[in-house]
C-alpha beads as a LAMMPS data file, in Angstrom:
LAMMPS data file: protein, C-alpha beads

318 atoms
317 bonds

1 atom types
1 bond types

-500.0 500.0 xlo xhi
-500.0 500.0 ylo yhi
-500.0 500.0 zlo zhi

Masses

1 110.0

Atoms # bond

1 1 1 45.483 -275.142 71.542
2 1 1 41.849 -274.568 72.441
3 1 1 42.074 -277.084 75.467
4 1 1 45.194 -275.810 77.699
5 1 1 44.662 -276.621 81.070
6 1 1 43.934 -273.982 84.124
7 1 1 46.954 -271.913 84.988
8 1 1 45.459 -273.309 88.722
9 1 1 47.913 -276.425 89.872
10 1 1 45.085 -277.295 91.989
11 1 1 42.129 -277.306 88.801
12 1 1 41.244 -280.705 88.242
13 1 1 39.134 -279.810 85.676
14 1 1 39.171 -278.067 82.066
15 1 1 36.151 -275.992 82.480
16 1 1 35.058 -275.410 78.938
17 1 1 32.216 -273.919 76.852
18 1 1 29.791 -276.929 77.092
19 1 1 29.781 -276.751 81.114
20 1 1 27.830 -273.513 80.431
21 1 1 25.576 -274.568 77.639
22 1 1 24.562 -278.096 79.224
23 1 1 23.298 -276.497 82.029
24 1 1 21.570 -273.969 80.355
25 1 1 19.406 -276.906 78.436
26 1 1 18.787 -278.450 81.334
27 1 1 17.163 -275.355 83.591
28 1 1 15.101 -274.464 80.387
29 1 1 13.741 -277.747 79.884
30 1 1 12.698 -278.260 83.390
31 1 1 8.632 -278.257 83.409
32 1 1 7.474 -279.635 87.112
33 1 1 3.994 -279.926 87.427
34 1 1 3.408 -280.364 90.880
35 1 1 5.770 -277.479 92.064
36 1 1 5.599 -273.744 91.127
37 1 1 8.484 -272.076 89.218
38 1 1 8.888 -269.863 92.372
39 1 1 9.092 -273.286 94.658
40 1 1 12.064 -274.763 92.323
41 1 1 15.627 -273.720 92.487
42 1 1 18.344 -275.570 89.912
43 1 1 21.937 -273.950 90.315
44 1 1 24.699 -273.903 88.029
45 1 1 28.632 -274.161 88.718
46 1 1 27.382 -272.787 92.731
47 1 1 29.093 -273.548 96.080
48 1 1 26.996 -276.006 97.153
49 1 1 28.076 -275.910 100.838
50 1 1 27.541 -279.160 103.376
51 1 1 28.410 -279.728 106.602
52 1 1 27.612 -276.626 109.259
53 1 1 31.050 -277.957 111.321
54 1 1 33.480 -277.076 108.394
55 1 1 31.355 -274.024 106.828
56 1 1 34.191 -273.371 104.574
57 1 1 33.509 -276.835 102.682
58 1 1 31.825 -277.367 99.568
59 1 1 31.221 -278.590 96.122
60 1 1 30.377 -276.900 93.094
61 1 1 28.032 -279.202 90.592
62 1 1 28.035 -278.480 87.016
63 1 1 23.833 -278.571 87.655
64 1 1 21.737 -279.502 90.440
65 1 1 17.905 -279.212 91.340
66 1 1 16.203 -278.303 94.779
67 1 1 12.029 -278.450 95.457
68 1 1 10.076 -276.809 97.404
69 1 1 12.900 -273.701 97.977
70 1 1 12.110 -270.170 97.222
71 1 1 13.371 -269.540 93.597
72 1 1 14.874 -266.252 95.204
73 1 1 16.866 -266.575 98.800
74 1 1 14.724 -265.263 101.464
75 1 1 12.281 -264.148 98.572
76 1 1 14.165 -261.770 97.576
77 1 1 18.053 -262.025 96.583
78 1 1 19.593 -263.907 94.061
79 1 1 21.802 -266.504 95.720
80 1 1 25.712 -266.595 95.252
81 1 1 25.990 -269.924 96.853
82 1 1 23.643 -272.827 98.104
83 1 1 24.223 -273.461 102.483
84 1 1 22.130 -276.526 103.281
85 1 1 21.576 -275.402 106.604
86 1 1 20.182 -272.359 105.917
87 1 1 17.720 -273.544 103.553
88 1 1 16.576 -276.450 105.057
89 1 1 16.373 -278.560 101.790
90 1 1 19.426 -280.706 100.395
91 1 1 19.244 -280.947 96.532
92 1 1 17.137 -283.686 95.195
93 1 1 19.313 -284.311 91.555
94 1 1 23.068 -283.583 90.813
95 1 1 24.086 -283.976 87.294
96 1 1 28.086 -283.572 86.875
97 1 1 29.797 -283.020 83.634
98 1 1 33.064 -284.770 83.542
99 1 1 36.277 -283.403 82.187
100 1 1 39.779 -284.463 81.783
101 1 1 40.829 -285.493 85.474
102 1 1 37.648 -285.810 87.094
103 1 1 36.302 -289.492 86.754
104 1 1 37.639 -290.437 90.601
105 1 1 36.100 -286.750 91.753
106 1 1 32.870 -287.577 90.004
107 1 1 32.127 -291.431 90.073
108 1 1 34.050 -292.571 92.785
109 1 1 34.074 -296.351 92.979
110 1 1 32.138 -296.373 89.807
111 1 1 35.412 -294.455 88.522
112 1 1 35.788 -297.068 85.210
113 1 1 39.856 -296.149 84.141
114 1 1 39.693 -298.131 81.089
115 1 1 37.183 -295.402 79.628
116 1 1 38.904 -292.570 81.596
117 1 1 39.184 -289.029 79.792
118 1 1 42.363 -288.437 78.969
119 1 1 44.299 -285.154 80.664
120 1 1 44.737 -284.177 83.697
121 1 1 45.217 -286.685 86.481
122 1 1 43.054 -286.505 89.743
123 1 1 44.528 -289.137 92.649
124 1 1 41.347 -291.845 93.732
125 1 1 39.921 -289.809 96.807
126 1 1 40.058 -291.844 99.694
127 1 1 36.806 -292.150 101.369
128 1 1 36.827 -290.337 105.162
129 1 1 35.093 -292.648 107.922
130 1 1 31.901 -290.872 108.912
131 1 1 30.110 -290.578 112.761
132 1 1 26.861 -289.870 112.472
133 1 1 27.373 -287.993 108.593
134 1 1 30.188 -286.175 109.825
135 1 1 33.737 -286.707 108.736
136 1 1 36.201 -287.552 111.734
137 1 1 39.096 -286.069 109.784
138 1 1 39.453 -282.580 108.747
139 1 1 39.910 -283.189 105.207
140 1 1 36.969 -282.383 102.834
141 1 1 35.483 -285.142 101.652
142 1 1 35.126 -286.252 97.837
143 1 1 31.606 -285.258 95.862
144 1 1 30.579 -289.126 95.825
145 1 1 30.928 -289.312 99.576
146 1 1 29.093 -285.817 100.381
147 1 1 26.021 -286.755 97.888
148 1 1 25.676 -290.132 99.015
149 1 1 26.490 -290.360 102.474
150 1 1 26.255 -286.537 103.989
151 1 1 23.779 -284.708 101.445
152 1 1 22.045 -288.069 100.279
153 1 1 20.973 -286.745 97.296
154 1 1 18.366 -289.228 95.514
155 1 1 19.570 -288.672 92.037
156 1 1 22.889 -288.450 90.488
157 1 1 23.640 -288.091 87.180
158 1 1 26.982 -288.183 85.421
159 1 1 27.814 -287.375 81.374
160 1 1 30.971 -287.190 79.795
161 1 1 30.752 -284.977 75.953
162 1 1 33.563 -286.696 74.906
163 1 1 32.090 -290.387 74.441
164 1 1 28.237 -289.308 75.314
165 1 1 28.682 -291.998 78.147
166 1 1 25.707 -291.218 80.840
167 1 1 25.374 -292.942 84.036
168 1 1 22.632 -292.231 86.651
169 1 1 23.031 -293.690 90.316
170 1 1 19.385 -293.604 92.559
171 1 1 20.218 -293.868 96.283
172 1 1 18.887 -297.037 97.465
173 1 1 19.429 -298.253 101.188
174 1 1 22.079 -295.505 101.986
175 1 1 24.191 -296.434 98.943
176 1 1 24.428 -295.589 94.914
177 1 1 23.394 -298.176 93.142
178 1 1 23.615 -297.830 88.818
179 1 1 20.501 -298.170 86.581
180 1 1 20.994 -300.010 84.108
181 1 1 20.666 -297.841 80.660
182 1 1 20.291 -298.427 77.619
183 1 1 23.658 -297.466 75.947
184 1 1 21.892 -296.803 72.389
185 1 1 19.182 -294.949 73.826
186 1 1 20.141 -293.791 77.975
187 1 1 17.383 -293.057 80.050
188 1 1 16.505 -292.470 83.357
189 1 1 12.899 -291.878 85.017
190 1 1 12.002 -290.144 87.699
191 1 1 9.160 -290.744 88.851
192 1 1 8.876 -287.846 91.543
193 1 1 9.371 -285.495 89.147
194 1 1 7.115 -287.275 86.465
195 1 1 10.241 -286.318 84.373
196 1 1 12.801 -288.443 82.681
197 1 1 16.784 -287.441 82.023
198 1 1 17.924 -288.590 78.466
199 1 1 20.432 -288.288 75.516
200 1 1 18.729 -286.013 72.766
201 1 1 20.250 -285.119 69.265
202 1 1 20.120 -281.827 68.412
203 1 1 21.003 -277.947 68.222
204 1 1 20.972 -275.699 70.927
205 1 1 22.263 -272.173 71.181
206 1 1 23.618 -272.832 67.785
207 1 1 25.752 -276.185 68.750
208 1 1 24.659 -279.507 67.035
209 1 1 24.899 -282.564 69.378
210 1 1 24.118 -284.897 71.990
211 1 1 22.923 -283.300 74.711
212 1 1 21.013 -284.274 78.687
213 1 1 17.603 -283.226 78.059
214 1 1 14.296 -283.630 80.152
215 1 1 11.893 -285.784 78.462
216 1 1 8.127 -286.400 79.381
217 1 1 5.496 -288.996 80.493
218 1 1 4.771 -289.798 76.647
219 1 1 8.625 -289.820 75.906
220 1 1 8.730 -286.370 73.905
221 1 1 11.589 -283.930 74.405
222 1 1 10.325 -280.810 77.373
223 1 1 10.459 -278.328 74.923
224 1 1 12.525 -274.704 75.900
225 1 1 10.577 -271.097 75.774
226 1 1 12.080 -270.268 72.424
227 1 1 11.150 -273.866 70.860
228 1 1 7.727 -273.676 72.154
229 1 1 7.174 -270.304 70.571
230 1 1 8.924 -271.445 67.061
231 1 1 6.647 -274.137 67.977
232 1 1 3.664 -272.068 68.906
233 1 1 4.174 -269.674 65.896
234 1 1 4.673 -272.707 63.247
235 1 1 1.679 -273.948 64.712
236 1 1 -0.377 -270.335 64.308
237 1 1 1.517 -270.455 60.378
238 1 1 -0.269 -273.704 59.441
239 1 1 -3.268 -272.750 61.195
240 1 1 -3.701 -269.394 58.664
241 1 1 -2.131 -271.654 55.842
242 1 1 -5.427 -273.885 56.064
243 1 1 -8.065 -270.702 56.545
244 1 1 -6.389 -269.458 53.353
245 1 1 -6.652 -272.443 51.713
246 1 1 -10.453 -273.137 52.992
247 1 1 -11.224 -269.874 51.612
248 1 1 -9.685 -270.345 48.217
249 1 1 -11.617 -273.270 48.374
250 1 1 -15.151 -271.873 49.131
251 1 1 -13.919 -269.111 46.543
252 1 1 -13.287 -271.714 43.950
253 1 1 -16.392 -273.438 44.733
254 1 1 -18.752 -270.124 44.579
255 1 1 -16.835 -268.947 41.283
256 1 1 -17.897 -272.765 40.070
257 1 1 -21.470 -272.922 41.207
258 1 1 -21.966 -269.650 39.216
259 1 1 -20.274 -270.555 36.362
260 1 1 -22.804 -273.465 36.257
261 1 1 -25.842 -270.993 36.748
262 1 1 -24.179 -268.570 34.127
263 1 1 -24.247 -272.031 32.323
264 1 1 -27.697 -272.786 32.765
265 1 1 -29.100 -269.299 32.308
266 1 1 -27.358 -269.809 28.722
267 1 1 -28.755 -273.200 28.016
268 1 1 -31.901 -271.923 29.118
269 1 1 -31.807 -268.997 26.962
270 1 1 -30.709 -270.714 23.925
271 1 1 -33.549 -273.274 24.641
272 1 1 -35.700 -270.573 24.655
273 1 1 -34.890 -268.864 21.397
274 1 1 -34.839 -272.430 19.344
275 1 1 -38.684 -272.981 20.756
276 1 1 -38.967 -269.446 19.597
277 1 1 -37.831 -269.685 16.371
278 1 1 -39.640 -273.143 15.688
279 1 1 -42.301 -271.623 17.048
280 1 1 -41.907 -268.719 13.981
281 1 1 -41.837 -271.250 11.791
282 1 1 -44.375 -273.339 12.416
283 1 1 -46.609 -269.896 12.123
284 1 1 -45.044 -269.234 9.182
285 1 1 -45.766 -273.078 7.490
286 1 1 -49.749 -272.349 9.239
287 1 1 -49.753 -269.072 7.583
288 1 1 -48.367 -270.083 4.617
289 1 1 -50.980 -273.766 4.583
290 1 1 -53.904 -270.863 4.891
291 1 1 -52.870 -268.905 2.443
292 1 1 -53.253 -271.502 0.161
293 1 1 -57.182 -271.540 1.121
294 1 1 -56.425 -274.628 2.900
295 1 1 -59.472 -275.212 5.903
296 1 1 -58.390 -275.072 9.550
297 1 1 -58.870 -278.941 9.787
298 1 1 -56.808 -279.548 6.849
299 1 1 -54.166 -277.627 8.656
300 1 1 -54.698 -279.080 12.349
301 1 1 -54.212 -282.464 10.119
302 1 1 -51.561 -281.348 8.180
303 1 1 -49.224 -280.205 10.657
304 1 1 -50.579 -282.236 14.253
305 1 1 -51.726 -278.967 15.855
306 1 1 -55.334 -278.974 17.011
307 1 1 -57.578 -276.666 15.625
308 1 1 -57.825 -274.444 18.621
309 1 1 -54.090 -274.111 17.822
310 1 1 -54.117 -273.293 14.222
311 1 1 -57.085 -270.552 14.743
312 1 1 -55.187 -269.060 17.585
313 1 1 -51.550 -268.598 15.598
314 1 1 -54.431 -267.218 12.663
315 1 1 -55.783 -264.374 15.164
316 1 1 -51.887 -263.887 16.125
317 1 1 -51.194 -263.030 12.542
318 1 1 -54.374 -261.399 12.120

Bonds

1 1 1 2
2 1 2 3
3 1 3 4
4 1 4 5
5 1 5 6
6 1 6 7
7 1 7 8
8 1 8 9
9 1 9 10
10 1 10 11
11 1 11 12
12 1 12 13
13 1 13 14
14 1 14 15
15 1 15 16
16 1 16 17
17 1 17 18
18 1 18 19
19 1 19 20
20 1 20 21
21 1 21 22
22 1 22 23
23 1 23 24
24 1 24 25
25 1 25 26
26 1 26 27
27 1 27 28
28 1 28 29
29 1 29 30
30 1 30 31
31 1 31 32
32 1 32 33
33 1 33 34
34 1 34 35
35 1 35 36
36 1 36 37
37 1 37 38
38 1 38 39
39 1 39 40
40 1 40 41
41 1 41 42
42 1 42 43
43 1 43 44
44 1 44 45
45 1 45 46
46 1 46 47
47 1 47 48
48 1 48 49
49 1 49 50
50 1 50 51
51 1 51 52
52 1 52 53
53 1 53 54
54 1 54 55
55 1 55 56
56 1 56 57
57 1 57 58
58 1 58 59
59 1 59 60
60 1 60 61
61 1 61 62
62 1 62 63
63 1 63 64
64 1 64 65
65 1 65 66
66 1 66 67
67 1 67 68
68 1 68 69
69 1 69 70
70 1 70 71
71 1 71 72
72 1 72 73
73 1 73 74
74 1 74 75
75 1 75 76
76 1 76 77
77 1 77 78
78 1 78 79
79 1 79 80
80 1 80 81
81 1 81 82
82 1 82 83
83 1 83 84
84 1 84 85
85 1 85 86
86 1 86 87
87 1 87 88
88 1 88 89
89 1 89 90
90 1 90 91
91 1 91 92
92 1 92 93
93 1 93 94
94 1 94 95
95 1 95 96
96 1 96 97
97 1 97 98
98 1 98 99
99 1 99 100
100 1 100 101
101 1 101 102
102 1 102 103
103 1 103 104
104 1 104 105
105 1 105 106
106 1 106 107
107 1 107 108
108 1 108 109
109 1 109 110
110 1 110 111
111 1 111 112
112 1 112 113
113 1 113 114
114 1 114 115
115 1 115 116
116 1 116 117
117 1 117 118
118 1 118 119
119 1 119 120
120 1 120 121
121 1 121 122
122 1 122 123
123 1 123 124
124 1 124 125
125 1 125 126
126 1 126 127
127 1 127 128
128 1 128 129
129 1 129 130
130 1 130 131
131 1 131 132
132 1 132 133
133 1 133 134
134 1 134 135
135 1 135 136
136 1 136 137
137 1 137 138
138 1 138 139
139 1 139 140
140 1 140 141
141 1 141 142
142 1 142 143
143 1 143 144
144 1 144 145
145 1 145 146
146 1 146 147
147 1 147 148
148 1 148 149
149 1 149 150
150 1 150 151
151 1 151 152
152 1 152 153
153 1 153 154
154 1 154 155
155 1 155 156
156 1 156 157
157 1 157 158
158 1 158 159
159 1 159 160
160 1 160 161
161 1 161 162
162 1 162 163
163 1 163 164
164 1 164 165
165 1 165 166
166 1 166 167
167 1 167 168
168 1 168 169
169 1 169 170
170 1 170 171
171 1 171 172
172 1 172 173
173 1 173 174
174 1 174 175
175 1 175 176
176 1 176 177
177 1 177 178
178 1 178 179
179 1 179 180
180 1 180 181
181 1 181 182
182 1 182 183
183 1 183 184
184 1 184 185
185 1 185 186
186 1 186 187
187 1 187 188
188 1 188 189
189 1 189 190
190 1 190 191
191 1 191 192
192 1 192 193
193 1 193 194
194 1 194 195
195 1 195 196
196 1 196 197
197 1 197 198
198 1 198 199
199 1 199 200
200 1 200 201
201 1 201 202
202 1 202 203
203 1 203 204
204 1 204 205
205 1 205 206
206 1 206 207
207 1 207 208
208 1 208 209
209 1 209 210
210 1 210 211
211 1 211 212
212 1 212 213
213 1 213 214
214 1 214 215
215 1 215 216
216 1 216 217
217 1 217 218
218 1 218 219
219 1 219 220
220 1 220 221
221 1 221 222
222 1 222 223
223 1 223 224
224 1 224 225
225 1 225 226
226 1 226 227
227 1 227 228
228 1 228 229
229 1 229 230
230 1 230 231
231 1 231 232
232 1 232 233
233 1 233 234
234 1 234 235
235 1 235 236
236 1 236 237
237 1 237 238
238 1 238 239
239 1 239 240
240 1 240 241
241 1 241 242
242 1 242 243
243 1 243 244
244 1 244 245
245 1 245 246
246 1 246 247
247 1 247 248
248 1 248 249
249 1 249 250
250 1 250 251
251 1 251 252
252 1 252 253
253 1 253 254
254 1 254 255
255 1 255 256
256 1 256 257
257 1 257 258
258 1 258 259
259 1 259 260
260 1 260 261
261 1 261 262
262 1 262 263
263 1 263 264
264 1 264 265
265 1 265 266
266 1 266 267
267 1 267 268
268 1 268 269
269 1 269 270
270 1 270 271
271 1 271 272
272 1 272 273
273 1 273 274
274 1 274 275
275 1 275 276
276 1 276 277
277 1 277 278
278 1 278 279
279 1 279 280
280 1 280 281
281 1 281 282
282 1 282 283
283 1 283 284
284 1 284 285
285 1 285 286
286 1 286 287
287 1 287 288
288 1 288 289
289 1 289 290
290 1 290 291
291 1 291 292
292 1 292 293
293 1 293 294
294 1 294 295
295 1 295 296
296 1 296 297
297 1 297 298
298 1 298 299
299 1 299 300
300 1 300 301
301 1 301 302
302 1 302 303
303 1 303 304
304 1 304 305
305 1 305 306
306 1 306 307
307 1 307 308
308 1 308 309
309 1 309 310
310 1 310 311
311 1 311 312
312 1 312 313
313 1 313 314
314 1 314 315
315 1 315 316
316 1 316 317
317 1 317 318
């Protein structure tokens, strides 16, 4: 029961939970280097409106990007719709999110109905003839005519959640024309961006899946604020980890290195008593050789010393 259509007749489309999150991943992964964050505008489920002679007409993208246009309208406001005619500057990528109905609205010719969503059905929109970008009827046309042929938007980019099916269409000549993606891995570069649209695994705002994600010039994922702070602060983490552990280290290695000098001092020390006490024994065995009215040089023989030696441990005990 989660999925019941729009009480609307007219709603092609079940709008649902993930047209708000995709979005969302897709404005906070945006990192342009050559354009200023107050130079880039990307606009979410807005009235995109298109052709000055029917004011009233528009489209609303699920997500699309604009360059070099004020971040706020006239510097100032927060915009509650996109006029191309007031700002000067048609959007530069559209990415669409399909739903149950939508394929014809979305892909037009590319519309594929063997892989169609099921749900609601949308009737093929038949293309108006266009003078000079202007339709000659006055029935709005369909989103694949007013990118391609009145907005000319160079990038279009379509993804359906339900079989993680992208497609990407680069105006070429006039006309859409589909890369060719990778279905394992999709894909798509851009090279005026210096930014690439593809299918990442993964969980955002608490939701585990595949999701559109920018991607860079070295093929990593454009990180968002909060995962380059987690990022930043696991960074920061290791960073103290390995000071702590240096120091432990050097303490480890000072608490060694004076271990070995309390080590030595001991050796030294008990070197020094044994030459002590042979020392008070050998003084003893002179003393003792003396006693026994032996002559210095009997002594000096007797027990290697020289005679210097055996007169000066005498005036010692003298």
């Amino acid at each position: 029961m989660y999925d019941l259509p729009s009480e609307d007749p007219e709603e092609p489309g079940l709008p649902d939970e993930f047209h708000d999150l995709q979005p969302q991943l897709l404005s906070a992964t945006l990192r342009l280097q050559n354009y200023a964050k107050d130079q880039i505008f990307t606009g979410t489920d807005l009235n995109l409106y298109y052709d000055v002679h029917h004011p009233l007409w528009h489209k609303r993208p699920d997500w699309f990007l604009a360059l070099g246009v004020p971040r706020l309208y006239d510097g100032k406001d927060l915009r509650s719709s996109y006029v191309v005619w007031q700002e000067g500057v048609n959007p530069f990528v559209v990415v669409e999110l399909l739903s149950p109905g939508t394929e014809n609205e979305d892909l037009g010719v590319y519309a594929d109905p063997a892989t169609a969503i099921s749900g609601a059905s949308v009737p093929a929109i038949e293309p108006n003839s266009l003078v000079n970008g202007q339709s000659t009827k006055a029935v709005p046309p369909g989103k694949w005519q007013v990118y391609e042929q009145i907005l000319r938007i160079p990038y279009y980019v379509v993804f359906s959640r339900y079989n993680n099916r992208v497609r990407a269409f680069r105006l070429v000549g006039g006309h859409y024309q589909e890369e060719s993606l990778d279905s394992s891995n999709p894909r798509i570069w851009i090279s005026e961006l210096d930014l690439g649209l593809g299918l990442w695994e993964g969980e955002f705002d608490g939701i585990e899946r595949l999701w559109l994600r920018w991607y860079d010039t070295h093929g990593d994922w454009v990180l968002t604020e909060a995962e380059y702070q987690q990022q930043r602060a696991e960074r920061q983490r290791q960073r103290a980890l390995q000071e702590r552990q240096r120091a432990e280290q050097e303490q480890q290695r000072a608490e060694q290195q004076q271990q070995r000098a309390e080590q030595e001092q001991q050796r030294a020390e008990q070197q020094q008593r044994r030459a002590d006490a042979a020392a008070d024994q050998l003084r003893q065995v002179v003393a003792n050789l003396l006693q026994a009215n032996l002559s210095v040089t009997q002594v000096a023989s007797m027990t290697g010393l020289t005679e210097e030696k055996v007169r000066q441990i005498l005036d010692d005990g003298c």
